[in-house]
N, CA and C of each residue as an Amber inpcrd file, in Angstrom:
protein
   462
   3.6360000  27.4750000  16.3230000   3.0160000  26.6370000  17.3400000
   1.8160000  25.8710000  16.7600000   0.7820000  26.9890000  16.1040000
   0.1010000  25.7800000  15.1450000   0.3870000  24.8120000  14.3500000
   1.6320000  25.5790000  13.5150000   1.2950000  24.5080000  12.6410000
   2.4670000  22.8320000  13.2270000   2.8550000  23.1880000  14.1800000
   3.6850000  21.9030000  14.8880000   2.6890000  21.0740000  15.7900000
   1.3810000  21.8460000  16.3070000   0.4000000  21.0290000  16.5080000
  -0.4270000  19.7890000  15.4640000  -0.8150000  20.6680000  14.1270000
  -1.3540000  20.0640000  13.0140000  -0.4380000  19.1930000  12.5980000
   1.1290000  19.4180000  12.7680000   1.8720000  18.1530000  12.0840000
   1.5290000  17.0290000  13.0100000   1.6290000  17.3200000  14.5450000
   1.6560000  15.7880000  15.4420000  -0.0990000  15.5320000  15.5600000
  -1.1820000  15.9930000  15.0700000  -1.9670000  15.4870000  14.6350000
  -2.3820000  14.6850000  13.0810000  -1.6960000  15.3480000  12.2760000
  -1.5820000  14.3380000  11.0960000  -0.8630000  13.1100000  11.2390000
   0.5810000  13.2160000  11.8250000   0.9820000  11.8820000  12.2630000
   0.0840000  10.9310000  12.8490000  -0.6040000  11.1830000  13.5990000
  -1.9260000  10.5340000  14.4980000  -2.5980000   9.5330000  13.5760000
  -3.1140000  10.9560000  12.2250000  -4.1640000   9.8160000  11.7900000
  -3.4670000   9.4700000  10.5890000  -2.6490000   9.5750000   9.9170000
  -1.6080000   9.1850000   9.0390000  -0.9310000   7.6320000   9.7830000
  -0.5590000   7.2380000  11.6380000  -0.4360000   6.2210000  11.7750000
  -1.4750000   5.0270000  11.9690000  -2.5840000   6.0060000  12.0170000
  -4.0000000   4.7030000  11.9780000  -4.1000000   4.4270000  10.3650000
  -4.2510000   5.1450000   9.8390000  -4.3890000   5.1850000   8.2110000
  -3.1940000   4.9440000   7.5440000  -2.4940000   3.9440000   7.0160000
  -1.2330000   3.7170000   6.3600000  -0.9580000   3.8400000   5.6420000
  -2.1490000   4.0760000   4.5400000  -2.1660000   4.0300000   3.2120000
  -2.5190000   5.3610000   2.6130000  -2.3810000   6.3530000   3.9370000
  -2.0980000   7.9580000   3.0480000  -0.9680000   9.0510000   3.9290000
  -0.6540000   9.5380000   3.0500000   0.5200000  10.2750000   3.4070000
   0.3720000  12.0180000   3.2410000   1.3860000  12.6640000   3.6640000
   1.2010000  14.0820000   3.6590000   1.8900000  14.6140000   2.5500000
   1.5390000  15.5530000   1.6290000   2.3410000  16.3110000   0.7430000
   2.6890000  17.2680000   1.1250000   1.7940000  18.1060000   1.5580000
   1.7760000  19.4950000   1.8920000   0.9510000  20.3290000   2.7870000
   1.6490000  20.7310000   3.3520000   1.1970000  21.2910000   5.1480000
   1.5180000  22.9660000   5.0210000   0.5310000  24.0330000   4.9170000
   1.0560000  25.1930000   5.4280000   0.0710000  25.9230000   6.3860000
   0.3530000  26.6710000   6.5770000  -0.4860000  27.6530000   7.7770000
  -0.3060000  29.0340000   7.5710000  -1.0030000  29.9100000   7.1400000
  -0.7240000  31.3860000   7.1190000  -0.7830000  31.8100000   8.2950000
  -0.2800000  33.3860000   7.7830000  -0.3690000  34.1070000   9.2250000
  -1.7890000  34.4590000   9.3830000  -2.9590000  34.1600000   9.3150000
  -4.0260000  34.9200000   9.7300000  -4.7440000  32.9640000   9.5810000
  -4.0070000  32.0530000  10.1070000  -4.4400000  30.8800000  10.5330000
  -4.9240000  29.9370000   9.4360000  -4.9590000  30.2390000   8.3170000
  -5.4180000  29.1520000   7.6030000  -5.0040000  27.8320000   6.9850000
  -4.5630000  27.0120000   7.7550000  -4.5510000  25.4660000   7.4880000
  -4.6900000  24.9160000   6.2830000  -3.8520000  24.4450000   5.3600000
  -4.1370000  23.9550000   3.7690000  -3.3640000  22.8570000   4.1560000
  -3.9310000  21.5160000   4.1010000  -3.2800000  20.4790000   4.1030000
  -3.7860000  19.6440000   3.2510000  -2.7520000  18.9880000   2.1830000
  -2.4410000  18.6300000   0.9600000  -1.9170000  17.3130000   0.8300000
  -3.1020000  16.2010000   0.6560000  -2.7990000  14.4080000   0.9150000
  -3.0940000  13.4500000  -0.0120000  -2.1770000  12.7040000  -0.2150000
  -2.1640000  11.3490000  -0.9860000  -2.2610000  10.2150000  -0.7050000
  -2.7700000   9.2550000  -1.2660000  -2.7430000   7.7480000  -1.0410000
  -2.2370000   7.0150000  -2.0040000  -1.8050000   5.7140000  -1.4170000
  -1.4440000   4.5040000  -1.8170000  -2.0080000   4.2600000  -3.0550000
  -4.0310000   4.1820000  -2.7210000  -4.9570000   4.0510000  -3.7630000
  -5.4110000   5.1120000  -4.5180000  -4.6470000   6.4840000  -3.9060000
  -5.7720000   7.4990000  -4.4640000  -6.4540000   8.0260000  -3.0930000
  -6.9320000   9.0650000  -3.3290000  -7.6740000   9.5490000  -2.3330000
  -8.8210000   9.9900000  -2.6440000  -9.7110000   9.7590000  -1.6370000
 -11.4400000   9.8610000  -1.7020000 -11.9800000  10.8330000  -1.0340000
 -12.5500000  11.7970000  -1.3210000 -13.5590000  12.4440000  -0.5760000
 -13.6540000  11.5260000   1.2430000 -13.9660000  10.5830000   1.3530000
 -14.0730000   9.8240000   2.1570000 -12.7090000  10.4380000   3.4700000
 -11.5610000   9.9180000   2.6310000 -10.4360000  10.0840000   3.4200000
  -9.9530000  11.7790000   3.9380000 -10.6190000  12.8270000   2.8300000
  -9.9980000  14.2050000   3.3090000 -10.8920000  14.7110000   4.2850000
 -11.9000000  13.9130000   4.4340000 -12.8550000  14.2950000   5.6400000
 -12.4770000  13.5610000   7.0400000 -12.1380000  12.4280000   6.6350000
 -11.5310000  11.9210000   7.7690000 -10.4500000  12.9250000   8.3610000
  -9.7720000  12.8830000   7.6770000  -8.2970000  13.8760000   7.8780000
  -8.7190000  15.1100000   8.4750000  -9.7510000  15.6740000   7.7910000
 -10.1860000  17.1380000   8.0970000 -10.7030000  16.8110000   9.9020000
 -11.7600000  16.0340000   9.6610000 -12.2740000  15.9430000  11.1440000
 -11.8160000  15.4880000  12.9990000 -10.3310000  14.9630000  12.0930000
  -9.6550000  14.3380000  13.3050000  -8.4980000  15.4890000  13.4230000
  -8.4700000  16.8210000  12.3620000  -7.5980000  17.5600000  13.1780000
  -8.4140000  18.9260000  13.4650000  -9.7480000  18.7750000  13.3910000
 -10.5950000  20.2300000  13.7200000 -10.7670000  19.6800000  14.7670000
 -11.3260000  18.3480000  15.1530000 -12.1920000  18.2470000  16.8210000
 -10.6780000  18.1180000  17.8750000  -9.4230000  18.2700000  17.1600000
  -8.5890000  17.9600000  18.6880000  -7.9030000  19.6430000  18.8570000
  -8.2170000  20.5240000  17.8850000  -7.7790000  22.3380000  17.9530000
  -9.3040000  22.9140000  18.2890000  -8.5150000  23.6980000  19.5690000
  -9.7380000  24.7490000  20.0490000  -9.9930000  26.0550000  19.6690000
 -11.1390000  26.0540000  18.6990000 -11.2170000  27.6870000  17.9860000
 -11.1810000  28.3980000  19.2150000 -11.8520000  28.6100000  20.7690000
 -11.4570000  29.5270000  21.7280000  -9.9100000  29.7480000  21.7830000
  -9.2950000  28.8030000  21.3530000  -7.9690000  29.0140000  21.7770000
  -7.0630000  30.0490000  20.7580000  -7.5980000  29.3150000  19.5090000
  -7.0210000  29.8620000  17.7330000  -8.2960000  29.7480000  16.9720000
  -8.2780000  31.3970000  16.2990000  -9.5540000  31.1420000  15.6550000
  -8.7980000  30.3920000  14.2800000  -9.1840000  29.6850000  13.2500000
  -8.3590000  28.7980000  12.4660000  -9.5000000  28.6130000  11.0750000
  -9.3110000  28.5760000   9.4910000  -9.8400000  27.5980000   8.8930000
  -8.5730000  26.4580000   8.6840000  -9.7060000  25.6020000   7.8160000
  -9.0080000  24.1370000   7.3420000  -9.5840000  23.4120000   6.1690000
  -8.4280000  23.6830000   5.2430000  -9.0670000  22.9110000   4.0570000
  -8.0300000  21.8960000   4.0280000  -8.5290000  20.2390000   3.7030000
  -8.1600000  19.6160000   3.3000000  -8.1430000  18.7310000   1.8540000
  -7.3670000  18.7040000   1.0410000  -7.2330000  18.5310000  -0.2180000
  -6.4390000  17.2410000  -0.5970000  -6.8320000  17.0210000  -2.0190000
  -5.9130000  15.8200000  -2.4300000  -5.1420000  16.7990000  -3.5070000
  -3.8370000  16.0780000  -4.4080000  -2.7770000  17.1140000  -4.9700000
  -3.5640000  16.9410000  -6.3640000  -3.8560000  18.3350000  -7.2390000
  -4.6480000  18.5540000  -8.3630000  -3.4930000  16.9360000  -9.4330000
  -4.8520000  16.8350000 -10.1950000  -4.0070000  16.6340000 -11.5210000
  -2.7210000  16.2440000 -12.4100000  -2.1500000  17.8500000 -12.2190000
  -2.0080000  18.8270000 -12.6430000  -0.8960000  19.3120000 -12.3110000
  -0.6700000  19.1840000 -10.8550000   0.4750000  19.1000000  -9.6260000
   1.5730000  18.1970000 -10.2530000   3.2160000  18.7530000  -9.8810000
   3.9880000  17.4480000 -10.0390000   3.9060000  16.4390000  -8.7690000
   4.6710000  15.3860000  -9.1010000   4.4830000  14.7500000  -7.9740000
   5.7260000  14.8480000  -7.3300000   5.6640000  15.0340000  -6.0220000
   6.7380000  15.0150000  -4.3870000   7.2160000  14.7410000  -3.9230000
   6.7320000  13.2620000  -3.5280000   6.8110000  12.1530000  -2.8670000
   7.1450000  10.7830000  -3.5020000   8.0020000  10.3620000  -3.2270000
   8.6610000   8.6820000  -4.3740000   6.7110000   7.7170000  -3.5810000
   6.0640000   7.9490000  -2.7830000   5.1340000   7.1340000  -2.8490000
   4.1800000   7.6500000  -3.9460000   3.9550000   8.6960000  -4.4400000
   3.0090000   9.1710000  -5.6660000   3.4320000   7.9990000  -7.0600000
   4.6230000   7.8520000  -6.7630000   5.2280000   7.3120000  -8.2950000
   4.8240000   5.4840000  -8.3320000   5.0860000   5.2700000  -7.3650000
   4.2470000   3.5590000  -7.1380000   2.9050000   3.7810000  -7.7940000
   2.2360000   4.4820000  -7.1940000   0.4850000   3.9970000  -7.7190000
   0.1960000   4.5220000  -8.9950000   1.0660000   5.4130000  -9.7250000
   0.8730000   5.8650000 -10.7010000   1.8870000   4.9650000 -11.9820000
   2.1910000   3.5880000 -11.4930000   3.1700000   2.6110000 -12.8190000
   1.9920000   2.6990000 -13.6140000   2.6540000   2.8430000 -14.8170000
   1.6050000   1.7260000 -16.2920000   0.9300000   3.6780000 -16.2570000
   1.3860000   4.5230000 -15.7040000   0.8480000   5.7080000 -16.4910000
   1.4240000   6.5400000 -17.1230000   1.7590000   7.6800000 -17.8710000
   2.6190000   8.2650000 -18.7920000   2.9210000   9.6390000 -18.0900000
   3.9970000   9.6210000 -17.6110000   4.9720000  11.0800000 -17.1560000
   5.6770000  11.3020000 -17.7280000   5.8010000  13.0060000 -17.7510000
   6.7570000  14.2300000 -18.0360000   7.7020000  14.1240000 -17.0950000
   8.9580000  14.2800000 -17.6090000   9.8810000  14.2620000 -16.5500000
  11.0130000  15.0810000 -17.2120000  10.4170000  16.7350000 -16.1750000
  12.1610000  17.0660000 -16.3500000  13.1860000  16.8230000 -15.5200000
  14.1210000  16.5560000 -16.1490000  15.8420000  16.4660000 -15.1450000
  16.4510000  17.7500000 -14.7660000  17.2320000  17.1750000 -13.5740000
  17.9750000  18.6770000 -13.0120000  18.4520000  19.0700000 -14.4440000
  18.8560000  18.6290000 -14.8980000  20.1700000  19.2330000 -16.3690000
  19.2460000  19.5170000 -17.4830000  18.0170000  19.5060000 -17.4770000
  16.9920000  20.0870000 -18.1580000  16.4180000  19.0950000 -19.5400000
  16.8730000  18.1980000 -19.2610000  16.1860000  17.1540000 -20.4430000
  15.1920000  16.6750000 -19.9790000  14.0850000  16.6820000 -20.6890000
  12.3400000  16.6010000 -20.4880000  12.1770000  14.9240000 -21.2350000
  11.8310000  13.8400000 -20.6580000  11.7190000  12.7260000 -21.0480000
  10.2810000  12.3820000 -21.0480000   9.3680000  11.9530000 -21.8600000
   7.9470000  11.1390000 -21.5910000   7.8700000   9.9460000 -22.3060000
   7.3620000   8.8720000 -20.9900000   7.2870000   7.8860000 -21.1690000
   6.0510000   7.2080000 -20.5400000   5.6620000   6.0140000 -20.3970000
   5.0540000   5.4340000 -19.4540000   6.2270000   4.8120000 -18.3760000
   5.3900000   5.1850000 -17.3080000   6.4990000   4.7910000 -16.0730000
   6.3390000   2.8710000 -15.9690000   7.2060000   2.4950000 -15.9250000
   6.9920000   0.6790000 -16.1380000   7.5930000   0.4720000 -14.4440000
   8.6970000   0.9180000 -13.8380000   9.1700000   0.2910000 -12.4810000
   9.5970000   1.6110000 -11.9400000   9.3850000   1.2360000 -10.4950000
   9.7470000   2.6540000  -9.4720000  10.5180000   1.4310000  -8.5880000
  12.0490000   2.1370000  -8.5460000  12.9580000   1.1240000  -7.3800000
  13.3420000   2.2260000  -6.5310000  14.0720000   1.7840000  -5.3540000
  14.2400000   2.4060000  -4.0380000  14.9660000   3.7630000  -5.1700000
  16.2080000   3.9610000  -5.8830000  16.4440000   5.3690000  -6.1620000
  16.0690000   5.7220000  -7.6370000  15.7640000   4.8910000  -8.3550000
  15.2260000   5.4860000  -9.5000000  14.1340000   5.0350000  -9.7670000
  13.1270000   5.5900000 -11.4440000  12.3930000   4.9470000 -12.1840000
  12.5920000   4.5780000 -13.5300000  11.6660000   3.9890000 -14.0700000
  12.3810000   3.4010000 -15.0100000  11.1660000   4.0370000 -16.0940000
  11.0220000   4.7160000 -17.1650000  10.3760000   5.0490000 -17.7340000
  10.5830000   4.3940000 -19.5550000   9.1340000   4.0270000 -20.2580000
   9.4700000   3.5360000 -21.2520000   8.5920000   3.8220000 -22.4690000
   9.1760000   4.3560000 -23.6530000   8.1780000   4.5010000 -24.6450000
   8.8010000   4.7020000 -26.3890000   7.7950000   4.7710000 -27.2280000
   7.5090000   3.7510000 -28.0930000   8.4460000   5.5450000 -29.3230000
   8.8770000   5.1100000 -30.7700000   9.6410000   6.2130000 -31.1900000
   9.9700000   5.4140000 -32.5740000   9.9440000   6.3490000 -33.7390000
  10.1040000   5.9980000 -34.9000000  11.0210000   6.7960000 -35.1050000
  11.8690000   6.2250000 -36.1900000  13.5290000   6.1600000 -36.4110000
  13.7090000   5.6070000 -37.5200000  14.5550000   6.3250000 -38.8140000
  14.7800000   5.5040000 -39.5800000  15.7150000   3.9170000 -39.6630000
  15.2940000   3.4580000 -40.6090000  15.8600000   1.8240000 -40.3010000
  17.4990000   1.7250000 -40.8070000  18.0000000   0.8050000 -40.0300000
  19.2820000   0.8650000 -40.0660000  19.8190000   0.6040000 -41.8220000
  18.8980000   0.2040000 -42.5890000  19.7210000   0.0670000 -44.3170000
  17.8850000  -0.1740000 -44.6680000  18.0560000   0.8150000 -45.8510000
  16.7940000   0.5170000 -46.6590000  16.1400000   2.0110000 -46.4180000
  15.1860000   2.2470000 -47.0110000  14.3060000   3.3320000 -46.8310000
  12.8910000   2.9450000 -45.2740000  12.6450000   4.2590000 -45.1860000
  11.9870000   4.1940000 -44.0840000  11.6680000   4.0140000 -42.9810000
  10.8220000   4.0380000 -42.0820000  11.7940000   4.0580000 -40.1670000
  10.4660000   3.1790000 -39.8670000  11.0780000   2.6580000 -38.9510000
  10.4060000   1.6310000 -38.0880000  10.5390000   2.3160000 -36.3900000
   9.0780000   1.1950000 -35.9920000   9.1400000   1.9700000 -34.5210000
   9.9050000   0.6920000 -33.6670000  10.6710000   1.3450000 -32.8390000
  11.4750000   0.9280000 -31.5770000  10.6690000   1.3810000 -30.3060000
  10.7010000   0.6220000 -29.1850000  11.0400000   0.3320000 -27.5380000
  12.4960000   1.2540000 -27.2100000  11.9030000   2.2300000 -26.7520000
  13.2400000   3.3040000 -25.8270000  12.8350000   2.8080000 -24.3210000
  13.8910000   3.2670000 -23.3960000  13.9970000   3.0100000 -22.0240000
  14.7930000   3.7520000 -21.3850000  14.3340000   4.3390000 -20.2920000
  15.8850000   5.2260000 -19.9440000  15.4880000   5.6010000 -18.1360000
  16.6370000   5.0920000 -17.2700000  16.3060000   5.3940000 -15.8950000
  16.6640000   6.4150000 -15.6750000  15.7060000   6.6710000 -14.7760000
  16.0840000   8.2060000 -14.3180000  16.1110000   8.1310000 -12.3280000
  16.9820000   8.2840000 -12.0920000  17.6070000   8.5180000 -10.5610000
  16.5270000   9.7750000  -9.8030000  15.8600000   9.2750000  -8.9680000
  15.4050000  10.2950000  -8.0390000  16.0120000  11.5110000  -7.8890000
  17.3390000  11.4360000  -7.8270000  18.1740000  12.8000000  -7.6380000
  18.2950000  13.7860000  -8.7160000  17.9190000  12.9420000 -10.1060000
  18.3210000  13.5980000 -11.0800000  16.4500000  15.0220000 -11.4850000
  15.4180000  13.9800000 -10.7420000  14.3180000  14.5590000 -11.4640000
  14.1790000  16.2200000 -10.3310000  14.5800000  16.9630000 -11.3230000
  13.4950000  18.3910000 -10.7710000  12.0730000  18.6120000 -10.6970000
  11.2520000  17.2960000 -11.8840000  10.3880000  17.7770000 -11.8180000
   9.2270000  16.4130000 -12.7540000   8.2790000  16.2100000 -12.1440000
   7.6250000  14.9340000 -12.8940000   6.3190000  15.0320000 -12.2590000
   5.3740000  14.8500000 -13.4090000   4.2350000  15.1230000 -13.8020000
   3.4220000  13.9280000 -14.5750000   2.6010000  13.2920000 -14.1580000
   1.4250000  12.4090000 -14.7430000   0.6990000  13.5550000 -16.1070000
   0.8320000  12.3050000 -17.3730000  -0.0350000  13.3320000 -18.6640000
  -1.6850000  12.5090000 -18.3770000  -2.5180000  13.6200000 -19.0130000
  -3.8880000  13.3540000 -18.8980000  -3.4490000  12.9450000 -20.1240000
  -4.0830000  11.6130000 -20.2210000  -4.2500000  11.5490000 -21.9170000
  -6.1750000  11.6570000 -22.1840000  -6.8820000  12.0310000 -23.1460000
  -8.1400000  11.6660000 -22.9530000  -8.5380000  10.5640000 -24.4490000
């Protein structure tokens, strides 16, 4: 019952706010609220307070005693959601496939079912001694990824 309340309050401010979305919603049994959000641009301190405050003032602790943390997704986290993969083009992901081949590239295009990931690989040269670097490319189908991850580079 809570946590079907907290969903039709995130919808609320998720339809005033367009430009952030939900990852992850749970509720324990002893009430604690972890809700887990992304944006378009990124998310700000700014926005998880928003979020936080428009679903504490409409739940009545007389009613449910409750905490509530609201968060953006670490790092670190894969990503969930085909909207994570838009704001993150022109950055470099891990990507494993269902069938277990691990690809890293920089992500160059995100289309309605795949992405398109692209990066740089030395290879010897087709006649002569020594390898030259090539442009690899290889799409990968939404359906296919189990699992994809933004690299920190520093």
């Amino acid at each position: 019952m809570l946590k079907e309340r907290v969903e039709e309050l995130l919808a609320g401010v998720f339809a005033e706010h367009k430009s952030l979305f939900l990852i992850d919603l749970s509720v324990s049994p002893d009430n604690k609220i972890k809700v887990v959000i992304d944006g378009d641009a990124g998310v700000s301190l700014n926005d998880c307070v928003l979020v936080s405050r428009h679903v504490e003032h409409q739940l009545d602790r007389d009613e449910t005693d409750f905490s509530l943390e609201v968060t953006s997704p670490g790092a670190t986290e894969p990503m969930v959601h085909r909207r994570q993969y838009k704001k993150n083009i022109g950055r470099k992901l891990k990507v494993k496939t269902i069938s277990g081949e691990t690809v890293e590239g920089n992500l160059t295009e995100v289309g309605e079912e795949d992405i398109k990931l692209q990066w740089k690989q030395r290879e010897p040269k087709p006649v002569g001694k020594g390898k030259r670097t090539v442009t690899r490319e290889k799409e990968i189908p939404f359906s296919d990824i189990a699992e994809a991850k933004v690299m920190i580079i520093f």
